[in-house]
C-alpha positions, -999 to +999 in steps of 0.1 A: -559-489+541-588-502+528-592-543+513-611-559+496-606-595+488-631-616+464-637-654+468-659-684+452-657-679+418-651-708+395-665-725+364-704-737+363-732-746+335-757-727+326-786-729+349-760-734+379-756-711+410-726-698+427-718-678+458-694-646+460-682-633+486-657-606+495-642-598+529-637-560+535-604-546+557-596-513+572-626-493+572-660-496+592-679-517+570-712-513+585-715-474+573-700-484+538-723-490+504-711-518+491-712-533+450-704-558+424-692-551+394-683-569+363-664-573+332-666-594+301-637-596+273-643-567+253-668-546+274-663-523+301-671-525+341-708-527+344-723-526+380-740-559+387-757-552+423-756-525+450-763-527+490-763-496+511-750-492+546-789-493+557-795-528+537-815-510+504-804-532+474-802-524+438-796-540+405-788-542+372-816-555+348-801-582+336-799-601+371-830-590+387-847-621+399-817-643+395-789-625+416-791-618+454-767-594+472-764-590+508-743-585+538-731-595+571-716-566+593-705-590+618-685-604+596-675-577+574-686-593+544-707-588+514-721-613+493-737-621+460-757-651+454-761-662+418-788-685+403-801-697+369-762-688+356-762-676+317-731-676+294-736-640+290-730-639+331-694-648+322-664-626+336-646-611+362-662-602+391-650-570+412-659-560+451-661-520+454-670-497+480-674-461+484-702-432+490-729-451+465-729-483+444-722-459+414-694-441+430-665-470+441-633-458+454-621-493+463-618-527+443-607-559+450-589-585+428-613-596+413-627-631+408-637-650+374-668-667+372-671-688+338-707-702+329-703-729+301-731-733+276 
């Protein structure tokens, strides 16, 4: 059975950085695509950044430049580095895999990150 658990969210001002990371279980995680997703109060699941089994990243507009995913196969982990934190950058934070960043068949928990103004 596939799991995904989601650590280092927290609170941080604007401007601040913070590092996600989520630990994959029961599948080989070196062939998977990999993704972030979030969600705000009131809005729907958006997809934040994408990494492919090969390393080819992808992202939504409003992090380019600011946000870096990545992973480590040895560890069976991907991550997602986040600088120059907004308010709007506020909410949950989900780890999903499946055939393509836009297709998850697997979330985590989830994991809040609040960015105070």
């Amino acid at each position: 059975q596939v799991r995904l658990v989601e650590s280092g969210g927290g609170l941080v001002q604007t401007g601040g950085s913070l590092r996600l990371s989520c630990t994959s279980s029961g599948t080989i995680f070196s062939r998977n695509p990999m993704a972030w997703y979030r969600q705000a109060p009131g809005s729907q699941r958006e997809l934040v950044a994408g990494i492919s089994s090969g390393g080819t990243t992808t992202y939504a507009d409003s992090v380019k430049g600011r946000f870096t995913i990545s992973r480590d196969n040895a560890k069976n982990t991907v991550y997602l580095q986040m600088n120059s934190l907004k308010p709007e950058d506020t909410a949950v934070y989900y780890c999903t895999t499946g055939p393509g960043a836009h297709y998850p068949d697997y979330w985590g928990q989830g994991t809040q990150v609040t960015v105070s103004s």
